[in-house]
ZAFI-742418 format. One record per residue (C-alpha): x, y, z; residue in one letter; chain. Coordinates in nm, 3 decimals. Example, Ala and Ser with C-alpha at 12.3 -4.5 7.8 and 13.67 -1.06 7.14 Angstrom:
% ZAFI-742418
+---------+---------+---------+-------+------+
|      xx |      yy |      zz | tormi | zati |
+---------+---------+---------+-------+------+
|   1.230 |  -0.450 |   0.780 |     a |    A |
|   1.367 |  -0.106 |   0.714 |     s |    A |
+---------+---------+---------+-------+------+
//
This chain:
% ZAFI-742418
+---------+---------+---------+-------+------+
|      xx |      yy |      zz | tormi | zati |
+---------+---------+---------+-------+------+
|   1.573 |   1.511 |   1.138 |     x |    A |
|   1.274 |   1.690 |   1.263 |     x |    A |
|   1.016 |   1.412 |   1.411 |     x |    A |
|   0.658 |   1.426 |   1.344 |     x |    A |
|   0.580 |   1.560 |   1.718 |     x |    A |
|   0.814 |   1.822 |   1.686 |     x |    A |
|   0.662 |   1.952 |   1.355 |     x |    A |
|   0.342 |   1.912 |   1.516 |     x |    A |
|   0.137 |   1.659 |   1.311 |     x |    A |
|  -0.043 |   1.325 |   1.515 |     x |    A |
|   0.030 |   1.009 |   1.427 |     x |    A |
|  -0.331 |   1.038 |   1.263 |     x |    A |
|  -0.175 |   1.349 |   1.047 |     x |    A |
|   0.109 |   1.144 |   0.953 |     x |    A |
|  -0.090 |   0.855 |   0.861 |     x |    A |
|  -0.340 |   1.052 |   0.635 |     x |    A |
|  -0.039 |   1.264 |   0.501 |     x |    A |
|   0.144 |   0.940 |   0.356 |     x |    A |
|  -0.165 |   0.767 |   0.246 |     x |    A |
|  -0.228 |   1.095 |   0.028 |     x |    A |
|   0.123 |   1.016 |  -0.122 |     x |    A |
|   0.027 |   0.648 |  -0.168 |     x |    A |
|  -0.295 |   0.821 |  -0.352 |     x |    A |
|  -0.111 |   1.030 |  -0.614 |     x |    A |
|   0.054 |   0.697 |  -0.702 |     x |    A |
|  -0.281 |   0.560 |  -0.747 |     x |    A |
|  -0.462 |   0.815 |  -0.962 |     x |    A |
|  -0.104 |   0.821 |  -1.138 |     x |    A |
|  -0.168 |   0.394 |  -1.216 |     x |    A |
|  -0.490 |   0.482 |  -1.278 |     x |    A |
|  -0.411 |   0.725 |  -1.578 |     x |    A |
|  -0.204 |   0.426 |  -1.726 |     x |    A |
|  -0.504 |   0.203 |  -1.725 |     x |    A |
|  -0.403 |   0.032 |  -1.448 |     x |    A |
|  -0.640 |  -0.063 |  -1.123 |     x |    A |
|  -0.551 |   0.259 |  -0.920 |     x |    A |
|  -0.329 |   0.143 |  -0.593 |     x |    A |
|  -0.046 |   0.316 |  -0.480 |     x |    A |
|   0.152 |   0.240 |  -0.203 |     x |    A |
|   0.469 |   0.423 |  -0.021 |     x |    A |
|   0.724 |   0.314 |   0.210 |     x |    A |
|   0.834 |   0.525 |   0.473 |     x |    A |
|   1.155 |   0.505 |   0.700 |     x |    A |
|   1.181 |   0.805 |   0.970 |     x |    A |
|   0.919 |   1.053 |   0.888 |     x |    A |
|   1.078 |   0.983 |   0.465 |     x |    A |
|   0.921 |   0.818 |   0.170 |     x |    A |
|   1.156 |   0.577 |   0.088 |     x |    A |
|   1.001 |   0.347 |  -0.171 |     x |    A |
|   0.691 |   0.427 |  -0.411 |     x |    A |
|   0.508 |   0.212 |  -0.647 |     x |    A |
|   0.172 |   0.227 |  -0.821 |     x |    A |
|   0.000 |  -0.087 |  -1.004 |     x |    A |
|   0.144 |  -0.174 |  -1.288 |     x |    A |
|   0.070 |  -0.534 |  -1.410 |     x |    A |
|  -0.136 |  -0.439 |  -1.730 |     x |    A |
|   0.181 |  -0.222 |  -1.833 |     x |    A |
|   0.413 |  -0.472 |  -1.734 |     x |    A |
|   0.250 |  -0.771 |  -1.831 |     x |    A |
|   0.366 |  -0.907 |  -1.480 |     x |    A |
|   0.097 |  -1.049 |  -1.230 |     x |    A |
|   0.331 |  -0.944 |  -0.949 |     x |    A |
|   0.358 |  -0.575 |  -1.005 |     x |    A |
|   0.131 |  -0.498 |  -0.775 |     x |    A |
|   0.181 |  -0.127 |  -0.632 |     x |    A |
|   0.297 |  -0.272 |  -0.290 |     x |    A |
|   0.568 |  -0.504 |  -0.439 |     x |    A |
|   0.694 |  -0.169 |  -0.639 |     x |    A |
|   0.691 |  -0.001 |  -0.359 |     x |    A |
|   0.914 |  -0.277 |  -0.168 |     x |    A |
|   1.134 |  -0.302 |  -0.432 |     x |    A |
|   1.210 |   0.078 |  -0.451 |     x |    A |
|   1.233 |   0.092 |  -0.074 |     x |    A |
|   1.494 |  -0.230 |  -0.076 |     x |    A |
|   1.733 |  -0.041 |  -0.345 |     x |    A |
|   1.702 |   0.252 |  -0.203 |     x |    A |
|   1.787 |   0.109 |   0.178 |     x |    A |
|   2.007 |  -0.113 |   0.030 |     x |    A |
|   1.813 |  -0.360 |   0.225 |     x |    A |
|   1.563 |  -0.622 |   0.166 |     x |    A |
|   1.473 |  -0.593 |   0.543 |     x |    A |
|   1.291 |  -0.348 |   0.638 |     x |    A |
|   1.187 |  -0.337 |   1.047 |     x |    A |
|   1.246 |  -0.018 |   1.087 |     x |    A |
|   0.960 |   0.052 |   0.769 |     x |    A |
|   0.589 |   0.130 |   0.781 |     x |    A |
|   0.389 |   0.074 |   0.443 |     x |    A |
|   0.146 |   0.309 |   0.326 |     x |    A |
|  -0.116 |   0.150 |   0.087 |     x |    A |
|  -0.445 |   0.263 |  -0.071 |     x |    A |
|  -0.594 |  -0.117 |  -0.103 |     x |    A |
|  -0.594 |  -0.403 |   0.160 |     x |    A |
|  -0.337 |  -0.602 |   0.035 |     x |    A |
|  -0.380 |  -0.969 |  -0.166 |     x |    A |
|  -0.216 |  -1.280 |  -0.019 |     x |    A |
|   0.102 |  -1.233 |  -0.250 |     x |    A |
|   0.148 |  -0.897 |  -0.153 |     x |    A |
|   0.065 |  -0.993 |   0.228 |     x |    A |
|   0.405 |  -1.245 |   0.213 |     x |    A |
|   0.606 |  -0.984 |   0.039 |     x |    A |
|   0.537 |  -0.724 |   0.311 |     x |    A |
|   0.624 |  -1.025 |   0.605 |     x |    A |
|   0.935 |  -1.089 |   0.371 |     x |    A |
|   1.068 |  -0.777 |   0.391 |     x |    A |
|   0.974 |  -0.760 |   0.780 |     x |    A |
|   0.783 |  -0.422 |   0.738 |     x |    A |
|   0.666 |  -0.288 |   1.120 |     x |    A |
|   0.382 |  -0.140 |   1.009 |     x |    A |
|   0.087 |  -0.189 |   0.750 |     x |    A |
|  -0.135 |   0.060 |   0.733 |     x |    A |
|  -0.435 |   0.012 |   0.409 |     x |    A |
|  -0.709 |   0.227 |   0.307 |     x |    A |
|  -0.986 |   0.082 |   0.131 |     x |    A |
|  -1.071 |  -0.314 |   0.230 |     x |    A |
|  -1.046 |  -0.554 |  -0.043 |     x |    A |
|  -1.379 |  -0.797 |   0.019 |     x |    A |
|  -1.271 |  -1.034 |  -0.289 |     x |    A |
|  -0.877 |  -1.068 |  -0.242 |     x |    A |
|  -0.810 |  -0.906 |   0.091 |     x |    A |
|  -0.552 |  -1.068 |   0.328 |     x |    A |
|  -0.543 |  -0.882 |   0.599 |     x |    A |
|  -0.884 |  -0.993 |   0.750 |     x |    A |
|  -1.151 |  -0.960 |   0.440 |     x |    A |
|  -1.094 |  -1.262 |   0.313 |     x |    A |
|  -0.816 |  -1.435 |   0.487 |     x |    A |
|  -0.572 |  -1.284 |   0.729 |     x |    A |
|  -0.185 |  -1.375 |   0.743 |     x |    A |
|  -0.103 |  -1.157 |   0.974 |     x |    A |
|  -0.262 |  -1.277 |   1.203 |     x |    A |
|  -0.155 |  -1.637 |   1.103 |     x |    A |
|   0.043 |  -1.765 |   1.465 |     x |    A |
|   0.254 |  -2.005 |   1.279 |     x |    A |
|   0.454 |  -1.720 |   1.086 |     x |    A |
|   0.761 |  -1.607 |   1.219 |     x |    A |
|   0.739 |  -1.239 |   1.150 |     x |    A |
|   0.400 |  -1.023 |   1.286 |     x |    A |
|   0.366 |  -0.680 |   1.072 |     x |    A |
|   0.127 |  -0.413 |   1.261 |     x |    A |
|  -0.198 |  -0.375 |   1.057 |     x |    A |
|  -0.409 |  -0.072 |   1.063 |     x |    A |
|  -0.656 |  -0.052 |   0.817 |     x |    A |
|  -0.934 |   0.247 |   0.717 |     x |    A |
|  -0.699 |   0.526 |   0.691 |     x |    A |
|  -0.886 |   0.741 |   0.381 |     x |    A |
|  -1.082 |   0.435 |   0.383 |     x |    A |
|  -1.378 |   0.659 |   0.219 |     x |    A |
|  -1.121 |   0.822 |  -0.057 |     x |    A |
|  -0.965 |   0.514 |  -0.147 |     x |    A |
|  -1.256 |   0.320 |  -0.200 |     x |    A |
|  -1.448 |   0.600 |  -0.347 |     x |    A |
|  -1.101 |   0.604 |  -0.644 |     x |    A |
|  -1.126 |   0.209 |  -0.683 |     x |    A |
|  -1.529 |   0.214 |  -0.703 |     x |    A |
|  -1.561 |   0.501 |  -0.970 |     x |    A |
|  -1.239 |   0.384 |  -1.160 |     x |    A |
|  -1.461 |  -0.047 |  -1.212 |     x |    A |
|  -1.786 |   0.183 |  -1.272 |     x |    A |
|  -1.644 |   0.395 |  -1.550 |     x |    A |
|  -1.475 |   0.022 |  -1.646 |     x |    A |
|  -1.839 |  -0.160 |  -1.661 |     x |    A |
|  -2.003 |   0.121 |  -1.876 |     x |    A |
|  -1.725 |   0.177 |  -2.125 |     x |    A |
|  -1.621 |   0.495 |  -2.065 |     x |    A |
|  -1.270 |   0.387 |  -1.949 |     x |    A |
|  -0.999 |   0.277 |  -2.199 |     x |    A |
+---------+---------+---------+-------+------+
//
């Protein structure tokens, strides 16, 4: 497989290139009625799990986009372990979703937009960063910071004055 070097894309390009994946998934949640995060799991330069938000649909107060995304990634790895994994999502991940991802023992979490109401990856509380846990995913977050929260601000706005569903 060709790595991301030899194709000629940063690790900046890469990042932005998989959060716009994780972003179709959101707009795509988003045209269900759903809160619009999408997340993607990627394994050697491939998207190996996707999931968008989902718990209106579902009626399930897990289906967050990130635990669709593990899920997908797990039966499609044939895994529930994932160290060799980076995660892709458009939101700063809740508590729930925070264990999930240190579950699965993802390397890497990279978020867009920050959550300030439910965030656990510093906005609120932060897990990761919690010395008593056994596993320690990578956290970047800001990565189409602007795009993601600009999707998640305009989807509660049209929400508050009616003209969404």
């Amino acid at each position: 497989m060709e790595s991301s070097a030899a194709r000629g894309l940063s690790a900046e390009n890469e990042g932005e290139r998989w959060m716009a994946a994780a972003l179709l998934l959101a707009r795509a949640a988003q045209a269900r009625g759903e809160v619009p995060v999408g997340a993607v799991v990627v394994k050697d330069g491939e998207i190996v799990g996707r999931g968008g938000n989902s718990p209106i649909a579902a009626n399930d107060p897990t289906a967050h986009a990130e635990i669709a995304a593990l899920r997908d990634a797990a039966q499609s790895l044939g895994n529930y372990r994932m160290p060799d994994c980076d995660l892709y999502v458009t939101l700063e991940p809740c508590a729930m979703c925070a264990g999930a991802i240190m579950h699965a023992r993802i390397r890497t979490l990279i978020y867009g937009a920050r959550d300030p109401k439910t965030g656990a990856c510093g906005s609120v509380v932060d897990l990761f960063a919690e010395p008593s846990l056994n596993h320690h995913t990578s956290v970047t977050g800001g990565v189409a910071e602007k795009e993601c929260a600009s999707l998640l601000s305009n989807f509660f706005a049209a929400r508050r004055s009616g003209s969404f569903r």
